[in-house]
N, C-alpha and C positions, 0 to 999 in steps of 0.2 A: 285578394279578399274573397272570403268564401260567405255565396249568398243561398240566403233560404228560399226556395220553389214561389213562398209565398209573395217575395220581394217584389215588387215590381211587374207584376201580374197581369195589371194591364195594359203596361206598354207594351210587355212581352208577347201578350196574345192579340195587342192590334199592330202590330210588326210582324209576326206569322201571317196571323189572316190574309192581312192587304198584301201581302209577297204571295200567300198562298192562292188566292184570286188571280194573280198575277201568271203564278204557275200554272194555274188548271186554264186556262182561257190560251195558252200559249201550248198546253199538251191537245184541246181541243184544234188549234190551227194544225198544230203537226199530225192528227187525226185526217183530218181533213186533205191535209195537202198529202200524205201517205194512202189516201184512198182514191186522191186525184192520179197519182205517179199509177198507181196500180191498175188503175183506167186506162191510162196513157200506153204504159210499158211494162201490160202483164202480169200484175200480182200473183195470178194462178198459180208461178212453180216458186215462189217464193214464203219460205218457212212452212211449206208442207198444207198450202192456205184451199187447195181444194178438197179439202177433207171437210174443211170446218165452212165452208162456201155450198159445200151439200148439204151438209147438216143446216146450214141458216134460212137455203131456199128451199128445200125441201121439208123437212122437219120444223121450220120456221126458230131455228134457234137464236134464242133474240135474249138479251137481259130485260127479264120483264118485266119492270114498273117502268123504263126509261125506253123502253122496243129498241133499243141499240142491235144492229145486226152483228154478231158477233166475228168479227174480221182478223187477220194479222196485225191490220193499220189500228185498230179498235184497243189491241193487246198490247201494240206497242209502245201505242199512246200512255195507256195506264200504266204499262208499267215504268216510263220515262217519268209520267207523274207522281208514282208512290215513291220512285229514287229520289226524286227532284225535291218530294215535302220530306222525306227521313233527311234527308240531306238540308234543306234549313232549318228544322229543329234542331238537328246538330248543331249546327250552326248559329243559332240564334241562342244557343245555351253553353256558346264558350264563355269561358269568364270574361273574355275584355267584352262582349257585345254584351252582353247579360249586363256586368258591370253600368256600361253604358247607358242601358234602358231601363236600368233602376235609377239612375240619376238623373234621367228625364223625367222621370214620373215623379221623382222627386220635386224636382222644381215644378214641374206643373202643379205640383197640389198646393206652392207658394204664389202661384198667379191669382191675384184679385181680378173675378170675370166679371163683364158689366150686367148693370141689370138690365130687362126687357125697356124701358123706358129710357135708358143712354144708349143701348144699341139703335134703338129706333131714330131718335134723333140725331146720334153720330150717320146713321146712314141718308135720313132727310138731307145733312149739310152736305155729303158727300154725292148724292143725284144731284142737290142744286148746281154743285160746283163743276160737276160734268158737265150738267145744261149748258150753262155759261158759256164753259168752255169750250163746249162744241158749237155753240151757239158764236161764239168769238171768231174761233177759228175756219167758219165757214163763213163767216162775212169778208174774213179777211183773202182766205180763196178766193170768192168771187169777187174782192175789189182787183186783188194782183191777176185775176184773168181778167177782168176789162181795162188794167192798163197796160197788160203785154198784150192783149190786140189792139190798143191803138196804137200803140209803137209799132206793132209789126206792119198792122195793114194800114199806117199813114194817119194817124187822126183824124177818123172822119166822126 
């Protein structure tokens, strides 16, 4: 099936995003733990990083709206993250996932959502019935802990 760009649009772009979140918060750790290692075990002779570690402490070379110090760990972060999003736009624009995520959006747009006034009280029934329920299930706790200590220590 050959689908037009406009198909399915927004499943399309809240299936990037939420993945894409995903990716940046996960090229952010490998930042991090790539600047931890380099603490650890020397980044200085790796990929040529005191060149660009003079220029950041001295020259104060930083990205600057964000003061990012500009590092190896910094580079390689981003650049793991612009592979990682070209890489699921590819991805998310083969035809069977595309496919797919237009026929999500499709049925979604068949779902009758409730109004303000049944969600409210569908959720009123459903706190009561927790209440209860937790309410139940802690009486019954505390009955089956006062009858296994009298069995245990004797009925006293």
């Amino acid at each position: 099936m050959a689908y037009k760009p406009e198909q399915g649009r927004i499943a399309r772009s809240a299936a990037f995003w939420s993945l894409a979140l995903l990716v940046v918060y996960g090229c952010t750790s490998l930042n991090g733990a790539l600047q931890q290692w380099g603490a650890d075990y020397g980044f200085g002779h790796w990929l040529g990083s005191t060149v660009l570690e003079d220029l950041s402490e001295v020259n104060g070379f930083r990205i600057w709206i964000l003061s990012w110090k500009v590092t190896p760990a910094l580079l390689t972060a981003l650049g793991v993250c612009a592979l990682a999003l070209w890489g699921l736009n590819r991805y998310l624009n083969r035809e069977k996932i595309a496919e797919l995520l237009i026929e999500t959006e499709n049925e979604l747009k068949k779902v009758t959502w409730p109004t303000m006034p049944e969600a409210v009280n569908s959720s009123i029934v459903v706190v009561v019935c927790v209440m209860f329920l937790m309410g139940y299930l802690a009486g019954v706790d505390w009955w089956l802990g006062r009858v296994v200590t009298w069995i245990l220590l004797g009925g006293s």
